[in-house]
C-alpha positions, 0 to 999 in steps of 0.5 A: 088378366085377359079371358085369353090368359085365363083360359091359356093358363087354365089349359096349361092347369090340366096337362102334366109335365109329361109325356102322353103315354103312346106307343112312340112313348115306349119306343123312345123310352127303350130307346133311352134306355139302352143309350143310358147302357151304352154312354154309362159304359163310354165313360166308366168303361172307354174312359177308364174313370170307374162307377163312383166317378161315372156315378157322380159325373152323371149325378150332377147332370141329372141335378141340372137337368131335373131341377130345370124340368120341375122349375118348368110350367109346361112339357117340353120334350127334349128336356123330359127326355134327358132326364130319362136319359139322366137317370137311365145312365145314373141308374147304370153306373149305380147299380154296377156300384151296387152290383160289383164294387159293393160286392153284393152281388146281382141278387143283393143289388137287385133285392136291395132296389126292389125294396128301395123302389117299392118303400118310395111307391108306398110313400108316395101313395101313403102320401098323396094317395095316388101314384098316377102320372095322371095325379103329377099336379103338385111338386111332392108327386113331381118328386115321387116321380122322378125318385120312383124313376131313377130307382125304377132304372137303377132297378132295371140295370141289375135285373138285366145284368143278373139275367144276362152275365153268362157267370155269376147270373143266369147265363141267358146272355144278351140275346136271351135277357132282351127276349125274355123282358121282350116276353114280359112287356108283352104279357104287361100289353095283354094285361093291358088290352084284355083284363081290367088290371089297373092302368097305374101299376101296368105303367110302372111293370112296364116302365121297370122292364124296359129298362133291363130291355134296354140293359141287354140291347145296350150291352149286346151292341158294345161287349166283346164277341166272345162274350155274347156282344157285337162288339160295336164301338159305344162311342158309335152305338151312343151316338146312333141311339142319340140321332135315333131318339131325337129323330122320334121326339121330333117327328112323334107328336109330344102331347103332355098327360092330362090331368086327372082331379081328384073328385074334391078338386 
């Protein structure tokens, strides 16, 4: 091997397959969030096919979309983005699952995938010992990764419905559900910029919390006028949310995440 492939595929070594966290990060993950509310509700919703049937279509995207972004040697951006998209709208339609046809409720629903999510952050931790997207060097962090983000959505779904459903939730609304997670990611900023918490499980609050942002931007677009929404076509806020993101993966810089080593590597 040439000291010029040594060295290229060294550098490929050191990055993640994943995204630099930056602010054009978070803009484009709010992004995906909020089309995941918006095209969930097209299919289950517009189409009439119902949440096991949403649920399942969606599924299999994210199976094809995921496979091919762990079977990848490098970031590549469209791709890491739709897996997001992929368990963004997984992550809808299955709490509505969870929340409604399994009759448990917004409480049930969102303690059933808090303790889903905080048993997989254990493990991986247990595991492997970190759960930094600066230690996603082997393929088990890969899969911890991608699992700790589907119900990190799914998570995120029910929490911002329960806020927002003016009747069997808290009755913030729409408009009051995307305020008051709005105030939550700040708090997680000034956390971040002026106290010495811990990077890792910054990223994580925030990553949770843009999805039910996400949840109450979507809904407010597409539901109904006399309930608290726009009343927006979703065909119309899907493919707007789309242009938009693909403008900003285009025109953001994409850096991958360098690798961080662990001291005996």
């Amino acid at each position: 091997m040439s000291a010029a492939a040594s060295a290229h595929d060294h550098h490929h070594a050191d990055l993640a397959k994943v995204p630099a966290v930056t602010l054009g990060f978070w803009l484009i993950k709010i992004l995906a969030t909020t089309l995941g509310e918006t095209a969930s509700d097209t299919v289950t919703m517009s189409m009439n096919l119902g949440y096991l049937a949403g649920t399942g279509i969606f599924a299999v995207l994210l199976a094809i979309a995921l496979t091919a972004q762990i079977r990848a040697s490098r970031l590549h951006p469209f791709l890491f983005w739709a897996v997001i998209v992929a368990t963004t709208t997984v992550g809808t339609t299955l709490a509505d699952l969870c929340d409604r046809s399994l009759g448990i409720g917004y409480l049930g629903g969102s303690a059933l995938l808090f303790a889903l999510l905080m048993l997989t952050l254990f493990a991986w931790h247990r595991s492997l010992g970190s759960v930094s997207i600066k230690r996603l060097d082997t393929r088990a962090a890969e899969i911890f990764y991608w699992v700790t983000i589907l119900f990190s959505q799914t998570l995120g779904t029910a929490l911002g419905d329960w806020v927002a459903d003016p009747e069997t939730g808290w009755g913030f609304g729409y408009g009051g559900g995307a305020a008051l997670f709005g105030a939550g990611l700040l708090v997680v900023v000034a956390l971040y910029f002026w106290t010495r918490t811990s990077r890792t499980a910054l990223f994580w609050a925030a990553f949770i919390l843009t999805r039910p942002l996400g949840a109450t931007v979507g809904d407010y677009l597409d539901k109904p006028v006399a309930n608290g929404g726009l009343a927006l076509s979703r065909y119309t806020a899907s493919g707007t949310l789309v242009v938009c993101m693909l403008l900003l993966v285009i025109l953001l810089p994409q850096r991958a995440e360098r690798l961080q080593r662990a001291p005996h590597d």
